[in-house]
C-alpha positions, 0 to 999 in steps of 0.5 A: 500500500505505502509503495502504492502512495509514492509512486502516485506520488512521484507522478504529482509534480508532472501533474503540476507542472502541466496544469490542466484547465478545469473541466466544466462540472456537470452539476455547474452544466445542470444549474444553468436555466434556460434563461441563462442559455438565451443570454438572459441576467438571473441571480447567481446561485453556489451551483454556478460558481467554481468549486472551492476543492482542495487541489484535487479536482482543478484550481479555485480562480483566484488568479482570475478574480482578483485585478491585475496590476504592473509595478513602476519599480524593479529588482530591489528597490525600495525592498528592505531585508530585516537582519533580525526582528523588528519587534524586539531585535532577536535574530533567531527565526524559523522562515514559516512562509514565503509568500502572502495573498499576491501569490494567487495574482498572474502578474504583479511585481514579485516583490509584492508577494514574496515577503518570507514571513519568518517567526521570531524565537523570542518574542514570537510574533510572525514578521515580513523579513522581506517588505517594501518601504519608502515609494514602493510600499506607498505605491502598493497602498494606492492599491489598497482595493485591488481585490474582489471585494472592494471597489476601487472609486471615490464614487463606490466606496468614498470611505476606502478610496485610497488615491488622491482626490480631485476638487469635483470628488471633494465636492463629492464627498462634501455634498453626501457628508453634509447629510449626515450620519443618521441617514433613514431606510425609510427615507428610501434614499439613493446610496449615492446621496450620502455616505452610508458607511457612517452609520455602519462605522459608529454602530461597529465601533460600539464596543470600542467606545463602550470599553474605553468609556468604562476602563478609562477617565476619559473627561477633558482628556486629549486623544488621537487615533490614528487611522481612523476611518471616519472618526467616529470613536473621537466623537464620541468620546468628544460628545460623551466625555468633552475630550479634545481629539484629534485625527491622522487618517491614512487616506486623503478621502478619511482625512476630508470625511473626519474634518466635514463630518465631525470636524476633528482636526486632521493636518496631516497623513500617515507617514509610513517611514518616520511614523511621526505624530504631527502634533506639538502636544502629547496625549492621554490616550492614543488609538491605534487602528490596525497599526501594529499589524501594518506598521512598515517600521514598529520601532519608529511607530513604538518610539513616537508613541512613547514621545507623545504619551502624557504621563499614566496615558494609555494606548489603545490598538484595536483590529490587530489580526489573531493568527489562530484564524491561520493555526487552528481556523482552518484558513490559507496562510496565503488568503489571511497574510495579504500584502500589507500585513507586515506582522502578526501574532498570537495573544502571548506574542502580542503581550511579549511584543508590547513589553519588549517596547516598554508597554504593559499589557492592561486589558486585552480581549477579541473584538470581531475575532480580532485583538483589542489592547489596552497598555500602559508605557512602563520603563520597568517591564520586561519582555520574557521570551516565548517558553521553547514548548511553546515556540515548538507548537507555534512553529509546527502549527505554522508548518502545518497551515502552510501545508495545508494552504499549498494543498488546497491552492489551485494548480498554478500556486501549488506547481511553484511548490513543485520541488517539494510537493512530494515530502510534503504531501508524504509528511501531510498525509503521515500526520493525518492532515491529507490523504491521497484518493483512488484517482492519485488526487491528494485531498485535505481531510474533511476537518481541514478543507476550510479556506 
C-alpha cells in the first residue's frame, strides 16, 4: 500500500507542472436555466460558481478574480531585508512562509508577494523579513482595493478610496457628508446621496467606545487615533466625555470625511517611514487602528508613541489580526497574510511584543475575532521570551497551515511548490492532515478543507 502512495506520488509534480484547465462540472452544466442559455441576467446561485476543492479536482480562480496590476519599480528597490526582528531585535527565526495573498495574482511585481514571513524565537510574533518601504510600499497602498471585494472609486466606496482626490470628488464627498450620519431606510434614499458607511462605522465601533468609556477617565482628556476611518470613536468620546481629539487618517478621502463630518482636526497623513505624530502636544490616550499589524517600521511607530504619551496615558490598538484564524481556523496562510500585513501574532506574542517596547499589557480581549489592547508605557517591564514548548507548537502549527494552504491552492500556486510537493504531501498525509484518493488526487481531510 505505502509503495502504492509514492509512486502516485512521484507522478504529482508532472501533474503540476502541466496544469490542466478545469473541466466544466456537470452539476455547474445542470444549474444553468434556460434563461441563462438565451443570454438572459438571473441571480447567481453556489451551483454556478467554481468549486472551492482542495487541489484535487482543478484550481479555485483566484488568479482570475482578483485585478491585475504592473509595478513602476524593479529588482530591489525600495525592498528592505530585516537582519533580525523588528519587534524586539532577536535574530533567531524559523522562515514559516514565503509568500502572502499576491501569490494567487498572474502578474504583479514579485516583490509584492514574496515577503518570507519568518517567526521570531523570542518574542514570537510572525514578521515580513522581506517588505517594501519608502515609494514602493506607498505605491502598493494606492492599491489598497485591488481585490474582489472592494471597489476601487471615490464614487463606490468614498470611505476606502485610497488615491488622491480631485476638487469635483471633494465636492463629492462634501455634498453626501453634509447629510449626515443618521441617514433613514425609510427615507428610501439613493446610496449615492450620502455616505452610508457612517452609520455602519459608529454602530461597529460600539464596543470600542463602550470599553474605553468604562476602563478609562476619559473627561477633558486629549486623544488621537490614528487611522481612523471616519472618526467616529473621537466623537464620541468628544460628545460623551468633552475630550479634545484629534485625527491622522491614512487616506486623503478619511482625512476630508473626519474634518466635514465631525470636524476633528486632521493636518496631516500617515507617514509610513518616520511614523511621526504631527502634533506639538502629547496625549492621554492614543488609538491605534490596525497599526501594529501594518506598521512598515514598529520601532519608529513604538518610539513616537512613547514621545507623545502624557504621563499614566494609555494606548489603545484595536483590529490587530489573531493568527489562530491561520493555526487552528482552518484558513490559507496565503488568503489571511495579504500584502500589507507586515506582522502578526498570537495573544502571548502580542503581550511579549508590547513589553519588549516598554508597554504593559492592561486589558486585552477579541473584538470581531480580532485583538483589542489596552497598555500602559512602563520603563520597568520586561519582555520574557516565548517558553521553547511553546515556540515548538507555534512553529509546527505554522508548518502545518502552510501545508495545508499549498494543498488546497489551485494548480498554478501549488506547481511553484513543485520541488517539494512530494515530502510534503508524504509528511501531510503521515500526520493525518491529507490523504491521497483512488484517482492519485491528494485531498485535505474533511476537518481541514476550510479556506
Amino acid at each position: 500500500m505505502l509503495h502504492g502512495l509514492l509512486e502516485r506520488l512521484k507522478r504529482l509534480p508532472r501533474r503540476l507542472s502541466s496544469a490542466p484547465k478545469r473541466k466544466k462540472t456537470l452539476k455547474a452544466e445542470a444549474g444553468k436555466s434556460k434563461k441563462a442559455r438565451n443570454g438572459e441576467k438571473r441571480k447567481t446561485r453556489k451551483s454556478d460558481m467554481p468549486p472551492r476543492g482542495n487541489g484535487a479536482e482543478g484550481p479555485r480562480s483566484d488568479a482570475t478574480e482578483l485585478r491585475v496590476f504592473e509595478s513602476p519599480f524593479s529588482g530591489d528597490e525600495f525592498i528592505h531585508a530585516l537582519e533580525c526582528c523588528p519587534i524586539c531585535g532577536s535574530k533567531s527565526r524559523t522562515l514559516v512562509s514565503e509568500y502572502n495573498r499576491f501569490v494567487i495574482f498572474d502578474a504583479v511585481d514579485p516583490a509584492f508577494a514574496r515577503y518570507n514571513y519568518s517567526h521570531c524565537h523570542d518574542c514570537g510574533v510572525v514578521y515580513a523579513a522581506v517588505r517594501p518601504q519608502g515609494p514602493r510600499f506607498n505605491f502598493l497602498l494606492t492599491k489598497f482595493n485591488e481585490a474582489p471585494t472592494r471597489t476601487n472609486s471615490v464614487a463606490g466606496n468614498a470611505i476606502l478610496y485610497p488615491g488622491p482626490l480631485s476638487e469635483q470628488q471633494r465636492e463629492m464627498i462634501r455634498n453626501r457628508a453634509a447629510q449626515g450620519v443618521f441617514v433613514s431606510e425609510h427615507e428610501k434614499r439613493q446610496g449615492q446621496e450620502y455616505l452610508a458607511g457612517l452609520l455602519k462605522d459608529l454602530l461597529g465601533n460600539a464596543p470600542h467606545i463602550e470599553l474605553l468609556a468604562s476602563l478609562l477617565d476619559l473627561d477633558g482628556a486629549r486623544i488621537l487615533e490614528i487611522r481612523p476611518r471616519t472618526g467616529a470613536i473621537l466623537n464620541s468620546l468628544k460628545r460623551r466625555h468633552g475630550a479634545e481629539v484629534y485625527a491622522l487618517p491614512i487616506f486623503p478621502s478619511q482625512q476630508l470625511i473626519v474634518s466635514e463630518v465631525y470636524g476633528i482636526p486632521a493636518v496631516e497623513l500617515i507617514d509610513h517611514e518616520s511614523c511621526a505624530i504631527p502634533y506639538d502636544v502629547k496625549f492621554d490616550l492614543i488609538i491605534c487602528n490596525h497599526q501594529l499589524t501594518h506598521s512598515v517600521h514598529p520601532q519608529r511607530l513604538f518610539q513616537q508613541l512613547r514621545d507623545k504619551l502624557a504621563p499614566n496615558g494609555s494606548i489603545y490598538l484595536y483590529n490587530e489580526v489573531d493568527d489562530e484564524d491561520i493555526l487552528n481556523g482552518g484558513k490559507s496562510i496565503f488568503r489571511v497574510l495579504n500584502p500589507f500585513h507586515m506582522q502578526t501574532f498570537d495573544g502571548s506574542s502580542l503581550v511579549r511584543a508590547l513589553a519588549a517596547n516598554k508597554f504593559r499589557t492592561t486589558f486585552l480581549t477579541h473584538i470581531d475575532g480580532e485583538f483589542a489592547c489596552l497598555v500602559r508605557l512602563d520603563p520597568e517591564v520586561e519582555m520574557e521570551p516565548i517558553p521553547p514548548p511553546e515556540l515548538e507548537k507555534r512553529l509546527t502549527a505554522y508548518r502545518r497551515a502552510r501545508d495545508r494552504s499549498i494543498i488546497s491552492a489551485d494548480e498554478r500556486v501549488r506547481s511553484i511548490f513543485q520541488s517539494e510537493w512530494p515530502d510534503l504531501v508524504t509528511r501531510a498525509v503521515g500526520e493525518g492532515l491529507a490523504y491521497v484518493d483512488g484517482r492519485g488526487k491528494v485531498r485535505l481531510v474533511k476537518n481541514e478543507q476550510r479556506s
